[in-house]
SETORZA-422479 format. One record per atom (N, C-alpha, C, O, CB): y, x, z. Coordinates in pm, whole numbers, padded with zeros to 5 digits, always signed. Glycine has a CB too. Example, Ala and Ser with C-alpha at 12.3 -4.5 7.8 and 13.67 -1.06 7.14 Angstrom:
# SETORZA-422479
-00569+01319+00780;-00450+01230+00780;-00330+01320+00780;-00332+01424+00846;-00447+01131+00905;-00225+01285+00708;-00106+01367+00714;+00003+01290+00787;+00114+01341+00804;-00060+01408+00572;
This chain:
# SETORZA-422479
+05655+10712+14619;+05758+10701+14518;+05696+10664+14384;+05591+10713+14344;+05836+10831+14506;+05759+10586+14324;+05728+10525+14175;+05761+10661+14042;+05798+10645+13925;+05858+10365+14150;+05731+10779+14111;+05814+10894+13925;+05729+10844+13801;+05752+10898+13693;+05768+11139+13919;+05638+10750+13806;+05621+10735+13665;+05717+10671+13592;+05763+10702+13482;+05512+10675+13638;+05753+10542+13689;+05864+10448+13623;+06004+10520+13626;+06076+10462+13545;+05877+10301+13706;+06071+10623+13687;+06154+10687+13702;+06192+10781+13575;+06294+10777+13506;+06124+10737+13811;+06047+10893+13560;+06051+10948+13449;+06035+10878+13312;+06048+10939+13205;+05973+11030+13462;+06003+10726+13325;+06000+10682+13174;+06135+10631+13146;+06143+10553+13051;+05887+10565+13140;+06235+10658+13205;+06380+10634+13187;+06417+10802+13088;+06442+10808+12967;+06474+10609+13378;+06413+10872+13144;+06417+10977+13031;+06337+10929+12890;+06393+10918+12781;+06343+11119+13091;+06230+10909+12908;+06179+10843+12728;+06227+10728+12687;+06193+10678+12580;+06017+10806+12700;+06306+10677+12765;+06362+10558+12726;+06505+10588+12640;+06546+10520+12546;+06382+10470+12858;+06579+10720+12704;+06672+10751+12696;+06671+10828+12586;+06743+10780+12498;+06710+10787+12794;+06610+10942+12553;+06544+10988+12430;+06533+10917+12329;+06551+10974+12221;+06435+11020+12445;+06511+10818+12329;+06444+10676+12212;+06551+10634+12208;+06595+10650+12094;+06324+10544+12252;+06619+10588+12271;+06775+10523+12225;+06853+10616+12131;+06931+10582+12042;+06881+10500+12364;+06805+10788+12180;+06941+10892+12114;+06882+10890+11978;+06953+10877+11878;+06967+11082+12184;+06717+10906+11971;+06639+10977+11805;+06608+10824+11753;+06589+10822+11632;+06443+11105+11820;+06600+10701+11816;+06530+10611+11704;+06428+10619+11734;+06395+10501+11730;+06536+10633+11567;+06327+10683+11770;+06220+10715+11786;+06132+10618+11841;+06134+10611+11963;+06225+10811+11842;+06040+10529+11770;+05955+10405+11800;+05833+10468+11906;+05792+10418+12010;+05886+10332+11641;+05798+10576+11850;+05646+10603+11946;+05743+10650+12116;+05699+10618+12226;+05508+10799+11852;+05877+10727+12097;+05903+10720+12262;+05953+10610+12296;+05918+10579+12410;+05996+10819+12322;+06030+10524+12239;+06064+10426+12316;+05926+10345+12370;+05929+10310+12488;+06162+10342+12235;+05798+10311+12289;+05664+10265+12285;+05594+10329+12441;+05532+10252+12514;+05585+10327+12130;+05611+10460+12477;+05607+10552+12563;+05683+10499+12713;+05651+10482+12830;+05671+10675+12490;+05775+10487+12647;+05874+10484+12812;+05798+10340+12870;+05730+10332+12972;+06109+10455+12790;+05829+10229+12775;+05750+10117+12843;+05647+10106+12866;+05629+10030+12961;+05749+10030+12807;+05534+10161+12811;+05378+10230+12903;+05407+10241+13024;+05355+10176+13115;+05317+10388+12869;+05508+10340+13038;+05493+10470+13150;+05573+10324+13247;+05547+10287+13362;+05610+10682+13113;+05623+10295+13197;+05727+10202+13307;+05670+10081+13359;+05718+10028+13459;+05865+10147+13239;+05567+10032+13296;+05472+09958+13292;+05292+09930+13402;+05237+09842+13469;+05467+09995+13168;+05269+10072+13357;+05170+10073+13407;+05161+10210+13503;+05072+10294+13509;+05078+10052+13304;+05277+10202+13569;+05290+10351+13670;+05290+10267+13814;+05248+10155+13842;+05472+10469+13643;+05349+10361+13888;+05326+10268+14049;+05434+10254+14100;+05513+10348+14095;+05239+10332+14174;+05471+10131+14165;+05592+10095+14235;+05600+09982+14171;+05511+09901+14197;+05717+10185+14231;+05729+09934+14048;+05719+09827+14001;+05603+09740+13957;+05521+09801+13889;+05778+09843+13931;+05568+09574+13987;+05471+09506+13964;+05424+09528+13777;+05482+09586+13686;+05518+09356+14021;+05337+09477+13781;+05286+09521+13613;+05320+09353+13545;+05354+09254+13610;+05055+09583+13596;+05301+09363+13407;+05388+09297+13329;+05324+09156+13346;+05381+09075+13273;+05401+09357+13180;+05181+09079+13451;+05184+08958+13489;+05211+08918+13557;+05182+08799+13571;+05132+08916+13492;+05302+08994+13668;+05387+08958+13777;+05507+08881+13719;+05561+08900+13610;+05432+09084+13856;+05539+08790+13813;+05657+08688+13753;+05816+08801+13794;+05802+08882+13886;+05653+08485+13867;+05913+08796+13741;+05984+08893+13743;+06098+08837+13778;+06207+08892+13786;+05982+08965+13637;+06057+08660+13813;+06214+08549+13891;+06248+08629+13977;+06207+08740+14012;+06192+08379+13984;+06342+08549+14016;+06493+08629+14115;+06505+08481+14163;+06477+08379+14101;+06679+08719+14011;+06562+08499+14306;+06555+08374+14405;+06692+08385+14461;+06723+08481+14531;+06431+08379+14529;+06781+08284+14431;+06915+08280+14469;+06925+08238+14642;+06866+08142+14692;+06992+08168+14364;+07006+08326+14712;+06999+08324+14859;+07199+08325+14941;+07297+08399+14933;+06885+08499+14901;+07172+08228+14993;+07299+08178+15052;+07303+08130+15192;+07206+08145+15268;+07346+08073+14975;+07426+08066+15230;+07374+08029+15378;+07434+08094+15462;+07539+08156+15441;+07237+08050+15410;+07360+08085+15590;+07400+08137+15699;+07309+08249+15732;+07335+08316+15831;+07411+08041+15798;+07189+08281+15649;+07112+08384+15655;+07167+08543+15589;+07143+08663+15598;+06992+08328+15590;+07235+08472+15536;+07308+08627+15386;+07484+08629+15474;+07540+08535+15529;+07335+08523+15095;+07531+08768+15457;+07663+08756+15499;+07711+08722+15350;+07828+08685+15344;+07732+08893+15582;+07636+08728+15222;+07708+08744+15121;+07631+08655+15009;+07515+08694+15014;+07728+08894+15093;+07640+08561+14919;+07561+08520+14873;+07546+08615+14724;+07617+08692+14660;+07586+08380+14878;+07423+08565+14715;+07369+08659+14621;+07208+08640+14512;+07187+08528+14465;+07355+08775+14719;+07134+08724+14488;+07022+08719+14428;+06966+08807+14403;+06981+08918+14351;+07021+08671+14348;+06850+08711+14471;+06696+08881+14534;+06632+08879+14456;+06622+08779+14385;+06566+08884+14677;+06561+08991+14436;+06462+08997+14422;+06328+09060+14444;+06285+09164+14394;+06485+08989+14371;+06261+08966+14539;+06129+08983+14588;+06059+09060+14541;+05983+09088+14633;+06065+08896+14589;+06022+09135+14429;+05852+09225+14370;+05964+09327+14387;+05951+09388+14281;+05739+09198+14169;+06072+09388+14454;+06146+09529+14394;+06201+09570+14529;+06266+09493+14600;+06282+09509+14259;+06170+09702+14561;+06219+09786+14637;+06309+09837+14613;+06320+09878+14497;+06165+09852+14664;+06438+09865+14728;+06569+09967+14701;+06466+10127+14670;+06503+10202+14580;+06706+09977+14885;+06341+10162+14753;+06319+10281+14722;+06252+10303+14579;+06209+10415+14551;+06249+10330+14824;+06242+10209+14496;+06171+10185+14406;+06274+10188+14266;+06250+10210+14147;+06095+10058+14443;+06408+10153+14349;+06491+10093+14220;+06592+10225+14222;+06686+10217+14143;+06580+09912+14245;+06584+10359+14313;+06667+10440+14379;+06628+10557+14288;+06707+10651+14298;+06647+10451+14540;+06502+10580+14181;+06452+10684+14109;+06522+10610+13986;+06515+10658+13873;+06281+10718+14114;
């Protein structure tokens, strides 16, 4: 499981309520350089998918896990 990037949603959330530059500065560290999501030189495109392969058309994206995106 990714709880670094999970818990930097609380400092993210914090920083939105106080203003607060050093937590908001914080949350994107933590969200950044924790485990699960790729780190910030990973390309972060999304690949549009249609067809007869998808029941639904839509847009993926490849570097991101449902268990990743679920914290």
């Amino acid at each position: 499981m990714s709880l670094v990037q999970g818990h930097s949603r609380l400092d993210a959330y914090a920083a939105s309520l106080t203003g607060e530059a050093a937590l908001a500065t914080r949350a994107w560290n933590k969200f950044g350089a924790g485990d699960g999501y790729p780190d910030a030189s990973t390309s972060w495109a999304t690949t549009r998918i249609d067809g007869p392969s998808v029941l639904n058309a839509g847009t993926d994206a490849p570097w991101i896990s449902t268990n990743s995106t679920a914290l």
